[in-house]
C-alpha positions as CSV (number, residue, x, y, z in Angstrom):
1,X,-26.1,87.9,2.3
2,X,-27.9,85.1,0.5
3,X,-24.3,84.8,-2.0
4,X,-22.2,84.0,1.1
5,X,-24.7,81.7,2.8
6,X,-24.5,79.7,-0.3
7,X,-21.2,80.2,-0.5
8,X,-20.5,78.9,2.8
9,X,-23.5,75.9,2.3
10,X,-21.6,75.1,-0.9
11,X,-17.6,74.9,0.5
12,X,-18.8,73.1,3.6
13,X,-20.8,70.2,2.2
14,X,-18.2,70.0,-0.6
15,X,-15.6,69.6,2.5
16,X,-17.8,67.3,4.4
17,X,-17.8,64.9,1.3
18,X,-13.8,65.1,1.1
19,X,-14.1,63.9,4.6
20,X,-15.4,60.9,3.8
21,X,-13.9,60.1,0.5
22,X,-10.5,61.3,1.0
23,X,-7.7,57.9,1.9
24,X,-5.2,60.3,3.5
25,X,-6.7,60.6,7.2
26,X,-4.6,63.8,7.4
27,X,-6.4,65.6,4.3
28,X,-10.0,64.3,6.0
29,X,-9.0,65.8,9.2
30,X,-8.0,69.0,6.8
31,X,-11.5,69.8,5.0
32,X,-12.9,68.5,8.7
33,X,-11.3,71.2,10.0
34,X,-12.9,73.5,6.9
35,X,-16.1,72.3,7.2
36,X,-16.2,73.0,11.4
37,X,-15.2,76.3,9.9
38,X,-17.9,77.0,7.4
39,X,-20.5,76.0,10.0
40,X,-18.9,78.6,12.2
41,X,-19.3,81.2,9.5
42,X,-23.2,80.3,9.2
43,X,-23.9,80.9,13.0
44,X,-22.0,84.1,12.6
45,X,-24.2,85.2,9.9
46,X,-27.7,83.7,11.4
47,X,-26.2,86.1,14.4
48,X,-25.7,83.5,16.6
49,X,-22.2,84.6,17.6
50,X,-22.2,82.8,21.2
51,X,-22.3,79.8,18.9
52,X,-20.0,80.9,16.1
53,X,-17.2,81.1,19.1
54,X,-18.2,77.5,20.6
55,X,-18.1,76.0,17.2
56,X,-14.2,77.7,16.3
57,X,-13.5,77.0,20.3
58,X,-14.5,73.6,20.8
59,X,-14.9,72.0,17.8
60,X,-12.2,73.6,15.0
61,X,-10.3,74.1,17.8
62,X,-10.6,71.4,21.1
63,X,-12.0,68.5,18.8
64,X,-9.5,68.7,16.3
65,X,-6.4,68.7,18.4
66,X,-7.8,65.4,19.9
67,X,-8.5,63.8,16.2
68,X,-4.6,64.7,15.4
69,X,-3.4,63.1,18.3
70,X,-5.6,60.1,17.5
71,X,-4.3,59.8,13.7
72,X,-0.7,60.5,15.0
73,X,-1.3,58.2,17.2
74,X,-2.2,55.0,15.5
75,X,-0.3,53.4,13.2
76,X,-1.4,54.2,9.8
77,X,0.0,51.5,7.6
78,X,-1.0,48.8,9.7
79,X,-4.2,50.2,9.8
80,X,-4.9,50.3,6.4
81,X,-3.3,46.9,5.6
82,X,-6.1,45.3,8.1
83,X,-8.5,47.0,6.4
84,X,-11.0,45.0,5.2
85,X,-13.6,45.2,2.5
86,X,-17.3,43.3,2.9
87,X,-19.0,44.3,-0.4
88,X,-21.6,45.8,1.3
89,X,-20.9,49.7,-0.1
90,X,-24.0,49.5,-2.7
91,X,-26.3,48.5,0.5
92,X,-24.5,50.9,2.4
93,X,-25.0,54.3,-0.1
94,X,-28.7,53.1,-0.4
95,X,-29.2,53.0,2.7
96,X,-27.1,56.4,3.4
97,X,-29.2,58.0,0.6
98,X,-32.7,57.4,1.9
99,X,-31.5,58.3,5.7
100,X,-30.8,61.5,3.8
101,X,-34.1,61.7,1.9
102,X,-36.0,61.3,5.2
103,X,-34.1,63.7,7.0
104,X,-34.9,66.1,4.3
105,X,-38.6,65.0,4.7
106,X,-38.8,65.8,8.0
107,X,-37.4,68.7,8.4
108,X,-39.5,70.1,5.5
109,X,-42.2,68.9,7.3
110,X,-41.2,70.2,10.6
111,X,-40.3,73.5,9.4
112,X,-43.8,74.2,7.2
113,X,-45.6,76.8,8.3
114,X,-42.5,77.7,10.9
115,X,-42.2,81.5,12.2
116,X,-40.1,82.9,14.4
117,X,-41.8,84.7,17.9
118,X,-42.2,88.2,17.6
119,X,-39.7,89.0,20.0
120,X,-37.1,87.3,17.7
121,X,-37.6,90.3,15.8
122,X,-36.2,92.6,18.5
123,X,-33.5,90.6,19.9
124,X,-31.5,88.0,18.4
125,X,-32.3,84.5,19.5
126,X,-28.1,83.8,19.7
127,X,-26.6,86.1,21.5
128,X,-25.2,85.8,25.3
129,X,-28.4,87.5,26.7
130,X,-30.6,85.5,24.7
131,X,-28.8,82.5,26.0
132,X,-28.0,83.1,29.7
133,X,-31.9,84.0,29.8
134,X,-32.6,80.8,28.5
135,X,-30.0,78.6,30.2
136,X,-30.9,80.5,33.8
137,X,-34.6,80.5,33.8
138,X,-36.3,77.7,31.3
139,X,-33.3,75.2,30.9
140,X,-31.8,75.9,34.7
141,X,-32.6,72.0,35.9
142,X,-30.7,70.2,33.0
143,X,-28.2,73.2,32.9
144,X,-27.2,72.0,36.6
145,X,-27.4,68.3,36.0
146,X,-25.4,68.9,32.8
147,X,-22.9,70.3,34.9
148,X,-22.9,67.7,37.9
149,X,-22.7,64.9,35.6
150,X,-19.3,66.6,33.9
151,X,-17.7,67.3,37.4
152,X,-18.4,63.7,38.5
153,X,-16.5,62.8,34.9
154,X,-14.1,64.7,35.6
155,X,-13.7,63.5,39.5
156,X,-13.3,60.0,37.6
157,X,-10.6,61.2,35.3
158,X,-8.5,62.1,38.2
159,X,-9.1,59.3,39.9
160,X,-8.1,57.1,37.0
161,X,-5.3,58.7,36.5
162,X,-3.4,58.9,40.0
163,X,-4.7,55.0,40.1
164,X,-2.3,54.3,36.6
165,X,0.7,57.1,37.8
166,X,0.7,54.9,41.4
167,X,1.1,51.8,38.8
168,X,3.3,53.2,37.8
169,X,5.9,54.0,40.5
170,X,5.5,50.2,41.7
171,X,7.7,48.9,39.7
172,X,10.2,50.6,41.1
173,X,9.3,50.1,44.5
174,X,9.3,46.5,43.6
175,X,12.8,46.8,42.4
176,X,14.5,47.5,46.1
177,X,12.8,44.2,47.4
178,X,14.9,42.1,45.4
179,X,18.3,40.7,46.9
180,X,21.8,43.7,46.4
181,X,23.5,41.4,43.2
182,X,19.5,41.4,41.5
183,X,19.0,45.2,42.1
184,X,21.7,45.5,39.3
185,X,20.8,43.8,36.6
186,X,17.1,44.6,36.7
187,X,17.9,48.6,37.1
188,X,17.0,50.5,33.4
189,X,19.6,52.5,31.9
């Protein structure tokens, strides 16, 4: 158990850093892909399969089909050729590494002296049970607020979007208003 753990740990932070480093967007959104993967196969193995299948679902899955889109979207070249370069990359990898030492500082700190309830012992703390429990009695407040405040996003979304398809058919409508010999000319092909 402890090989693939490290196994996993090893392949996904090695991804994550081709995320960053890699110039090819396409080969970041690759190992991206990996390491959404790798976490995936952690939760599986911390038995925390509820999360395993949100992580493949929304993440490897959902996430990543909207970062492809994105990069096929934008225009690459010109992109690149506007990039530009401040000289602050020493300041910035200082200031990356000690974020990264105090993160490792506190959560050493946090997790001293850490153990797991009893009933953790019993029944897993990631699986459905385990979570419907907690998401329908301790966390049932934010659970439905979470939940209002993604259907009024959604309510929004819709409404955007009839507001630019009815922007849409105006042209058109503007078309009829001009005079017969104008209609012509200004009709697409």
């Amino acid at each position: 158990m402890v090989f693939f753990f490290l196994l996993f740990a090893i392949v996904g932070l090695a991804s994550a850093v081709m995320v960053v480093t890699r110039k090819n967007v396409m080969h970041a959104a690759l190992f991206l892909l990996l390491t959404f993967a790798c976490v995936g196969a952690t939760y599986v193995m911390l038995r925390a399969e509820v999360l395993a299948a949100v992580q493949v679902l929304v993440y490897a899955g959902a996430v990543m089909v909207l970062f492809l889109f994105a990069i096929l979207l934008v225009n690459m070249p010109e992109a690149v050729r506007l990039r530009q370069w401040t000289r602050q990359s020493t300041v910035a990898v200082v200031l990356a590494g000690l974020t990264g030492l105090w993160l490792i500082i506190a959560t050493v700190r946090a997790f001293t002296g850490f153990a797991a309830p009893p009933e953790a012992a019993t029944q897993p703390l990631g699986t459905p049970r385990a979570i419907g429990e907690a998401l329908f009695s301790d966390y049932v407040l934010p659970f439905e607020i979470a939940s209002l405040i993604l259907l009024a996003a959604m309510v929004g979304a819709i409404v955007l979007a009839r507001e630019t398809a009815r922007e849409e058919e105006r042209p058109d409508e503007a078309l009829t208003d001009l005079p017969p010999d104008t209609q012509e000319d200004q009709q697409p092909v």
